[in-house]
Backbone as JSON Lines, residues from 0, in Angstrom:
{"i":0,"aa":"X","n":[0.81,-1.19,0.0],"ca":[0.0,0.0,0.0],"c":[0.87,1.26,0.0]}
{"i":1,"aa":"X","n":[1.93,1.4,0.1],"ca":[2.92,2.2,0.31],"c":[3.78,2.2,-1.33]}
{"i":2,"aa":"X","n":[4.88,2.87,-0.8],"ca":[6.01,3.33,-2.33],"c":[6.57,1.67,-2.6]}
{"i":3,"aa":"X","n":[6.33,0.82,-1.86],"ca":[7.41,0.04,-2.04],"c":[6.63,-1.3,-1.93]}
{"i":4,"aa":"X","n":[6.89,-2.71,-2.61],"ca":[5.83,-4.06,-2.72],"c":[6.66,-4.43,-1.32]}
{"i":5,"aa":"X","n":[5.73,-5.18,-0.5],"ca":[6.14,-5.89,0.58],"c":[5.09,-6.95,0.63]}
{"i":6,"aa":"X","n":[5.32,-8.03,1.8],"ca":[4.81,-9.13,1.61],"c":[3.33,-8.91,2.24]}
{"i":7,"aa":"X","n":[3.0,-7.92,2.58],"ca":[1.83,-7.19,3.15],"c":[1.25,-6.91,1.7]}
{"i":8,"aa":"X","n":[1.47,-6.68,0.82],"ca":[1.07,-6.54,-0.24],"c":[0.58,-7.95,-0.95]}
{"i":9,"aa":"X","n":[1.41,-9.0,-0.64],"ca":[1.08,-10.27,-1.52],"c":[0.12,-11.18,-0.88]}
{"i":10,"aa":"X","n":[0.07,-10.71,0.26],"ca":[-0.62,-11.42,1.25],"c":[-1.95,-10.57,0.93]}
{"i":11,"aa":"X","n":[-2.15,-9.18,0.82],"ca":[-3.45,-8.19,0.8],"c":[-3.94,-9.08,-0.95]}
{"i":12,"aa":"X","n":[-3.47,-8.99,-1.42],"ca":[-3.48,-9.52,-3.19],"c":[-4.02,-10.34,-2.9]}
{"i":13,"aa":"X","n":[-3.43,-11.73,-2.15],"ca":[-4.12,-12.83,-2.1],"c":[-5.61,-13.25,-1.52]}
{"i":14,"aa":"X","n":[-6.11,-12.18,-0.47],"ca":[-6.98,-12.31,0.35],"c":[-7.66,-11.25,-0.57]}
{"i":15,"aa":"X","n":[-7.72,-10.75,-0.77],"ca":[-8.88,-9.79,-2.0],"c":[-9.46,-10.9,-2.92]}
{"i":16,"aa":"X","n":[-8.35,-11.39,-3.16],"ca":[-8.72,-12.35,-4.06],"c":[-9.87,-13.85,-4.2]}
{"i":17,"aa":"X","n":[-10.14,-13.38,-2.42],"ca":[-11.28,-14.67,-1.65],"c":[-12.36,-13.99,-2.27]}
{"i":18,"aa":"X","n":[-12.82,-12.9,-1.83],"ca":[-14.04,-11.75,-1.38],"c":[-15.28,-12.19,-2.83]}
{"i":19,"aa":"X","n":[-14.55,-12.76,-4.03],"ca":[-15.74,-13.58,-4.78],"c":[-16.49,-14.47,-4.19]}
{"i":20,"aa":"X","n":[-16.0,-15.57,-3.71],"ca":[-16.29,-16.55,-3.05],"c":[-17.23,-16.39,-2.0]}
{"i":21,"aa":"X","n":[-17.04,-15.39,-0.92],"ca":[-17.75,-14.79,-0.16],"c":[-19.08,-13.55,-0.56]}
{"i":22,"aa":"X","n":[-19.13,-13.67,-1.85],"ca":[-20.25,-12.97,-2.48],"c":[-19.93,-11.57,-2.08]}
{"i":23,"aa":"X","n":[-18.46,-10.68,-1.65],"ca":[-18.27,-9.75,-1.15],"c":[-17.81,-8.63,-2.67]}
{"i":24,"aa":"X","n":[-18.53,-7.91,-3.18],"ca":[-18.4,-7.25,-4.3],"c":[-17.4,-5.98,-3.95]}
{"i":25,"aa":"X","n":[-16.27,-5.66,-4.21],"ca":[-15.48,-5.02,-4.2],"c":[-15.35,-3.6,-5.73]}
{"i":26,"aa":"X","n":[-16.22,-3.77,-6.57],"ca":[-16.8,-2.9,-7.65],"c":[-17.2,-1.53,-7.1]}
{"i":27,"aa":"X","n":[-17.64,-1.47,-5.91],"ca":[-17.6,-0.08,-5.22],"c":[-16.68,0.76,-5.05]}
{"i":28,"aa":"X","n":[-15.52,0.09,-4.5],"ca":[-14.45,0.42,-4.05],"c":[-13.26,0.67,-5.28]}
{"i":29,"aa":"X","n":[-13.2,1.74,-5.94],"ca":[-12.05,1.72,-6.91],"c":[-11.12,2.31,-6.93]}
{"i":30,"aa":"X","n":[-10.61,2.32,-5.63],"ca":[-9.44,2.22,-5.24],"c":[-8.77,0.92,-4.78]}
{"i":31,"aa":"X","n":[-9.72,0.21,-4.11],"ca":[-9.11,-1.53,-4.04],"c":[-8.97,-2.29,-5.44]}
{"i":32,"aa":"X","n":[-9.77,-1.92,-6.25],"ca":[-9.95,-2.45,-7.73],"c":[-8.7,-1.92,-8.19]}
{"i":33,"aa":"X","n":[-8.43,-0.27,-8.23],"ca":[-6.75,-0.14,-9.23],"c":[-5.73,-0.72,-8.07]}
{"i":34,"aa":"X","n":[-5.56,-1.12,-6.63],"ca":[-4.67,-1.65,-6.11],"c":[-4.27,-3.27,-6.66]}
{"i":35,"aa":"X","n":[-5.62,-3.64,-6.8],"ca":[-5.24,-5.3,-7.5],"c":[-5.26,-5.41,-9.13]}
{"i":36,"aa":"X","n":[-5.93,-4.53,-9.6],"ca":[-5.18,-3.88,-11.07],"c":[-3.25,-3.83,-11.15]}
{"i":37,"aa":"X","n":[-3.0,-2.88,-10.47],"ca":[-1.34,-2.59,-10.69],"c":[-0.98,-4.0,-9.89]}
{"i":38,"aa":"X","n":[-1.22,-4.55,-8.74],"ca":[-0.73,-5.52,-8.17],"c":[-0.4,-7.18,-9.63]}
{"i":39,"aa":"X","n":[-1.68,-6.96,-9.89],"ca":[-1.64,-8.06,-11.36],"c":[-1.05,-8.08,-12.21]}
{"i":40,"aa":"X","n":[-0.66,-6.16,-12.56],"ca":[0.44,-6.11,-13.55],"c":[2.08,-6.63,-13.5]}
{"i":41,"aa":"X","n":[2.09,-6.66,-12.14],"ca":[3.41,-7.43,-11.81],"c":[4.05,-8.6,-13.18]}
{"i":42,"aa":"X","n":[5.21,-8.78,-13.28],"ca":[5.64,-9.77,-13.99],"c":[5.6,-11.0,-12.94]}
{"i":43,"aa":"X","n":[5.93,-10.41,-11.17],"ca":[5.5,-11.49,-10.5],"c":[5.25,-12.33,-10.17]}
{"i":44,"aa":"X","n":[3.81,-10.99,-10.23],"ca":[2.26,-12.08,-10.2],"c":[2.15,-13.19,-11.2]}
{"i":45,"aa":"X","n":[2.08,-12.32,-12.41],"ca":[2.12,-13.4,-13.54],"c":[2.79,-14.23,-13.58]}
{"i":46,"aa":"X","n":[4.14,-14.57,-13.06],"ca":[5.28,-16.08,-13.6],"c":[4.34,-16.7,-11.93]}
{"i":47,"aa":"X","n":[3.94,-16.36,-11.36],"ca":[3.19,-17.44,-10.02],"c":[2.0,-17.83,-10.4]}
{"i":48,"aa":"X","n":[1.22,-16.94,-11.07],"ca":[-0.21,-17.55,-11.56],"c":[0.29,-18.86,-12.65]}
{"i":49,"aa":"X","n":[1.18,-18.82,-13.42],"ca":[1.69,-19.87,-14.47],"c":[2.0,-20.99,-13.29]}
{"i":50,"aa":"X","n":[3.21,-20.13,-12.65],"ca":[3.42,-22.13,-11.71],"c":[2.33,-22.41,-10.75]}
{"i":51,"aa":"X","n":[1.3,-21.65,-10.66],"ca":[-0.3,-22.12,-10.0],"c":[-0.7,-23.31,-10.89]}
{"i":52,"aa":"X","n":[-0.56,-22.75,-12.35],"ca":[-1.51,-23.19,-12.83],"c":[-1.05,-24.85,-13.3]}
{"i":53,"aa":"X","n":[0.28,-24.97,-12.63],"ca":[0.52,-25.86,-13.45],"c":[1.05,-27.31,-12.34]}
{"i":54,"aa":"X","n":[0.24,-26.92,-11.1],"ca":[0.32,-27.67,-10.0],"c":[-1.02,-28.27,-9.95]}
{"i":55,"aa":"X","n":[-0.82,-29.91,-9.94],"ca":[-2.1,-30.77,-10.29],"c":[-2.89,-30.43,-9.34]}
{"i":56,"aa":"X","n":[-4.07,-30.82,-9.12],"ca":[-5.17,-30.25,-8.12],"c":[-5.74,-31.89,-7.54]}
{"i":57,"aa":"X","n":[-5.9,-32.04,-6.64],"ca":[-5.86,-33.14,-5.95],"c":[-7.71,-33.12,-6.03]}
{"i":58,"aa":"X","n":[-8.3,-34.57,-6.42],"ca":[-9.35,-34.97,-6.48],"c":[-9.8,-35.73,-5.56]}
């Protein structure tokens, strides 16, 4: 939330990221919306969403 990414940040990213699930609409708020906007733009984010995606999912 500050000048600088910290793990307070990846951790805030990740838990925003429930609030669907919980039927909690965050579309009001667009300032939380451009925080996980720029947060997504990360190159990051993106090379972790790939090795997410590519970890089998247990049935």
């Amino acid at each position: 939330m500050g000048s600088s990414f910290t793990v307070a940040d990846a951790y805030l990213f990740t838990v925003l990221g429930w609030m669907p699930g919980f039927a909690i609409d965050l579309g009001p708020c667009p300032s939380i919306s451009d925080y996980i906007q720029r947060i997504e733009g990360r190159a990051s984010v993106a090379a972790a969403r790939v090795r997410e995606a590519e970890i089998p999912t247990v049935t």
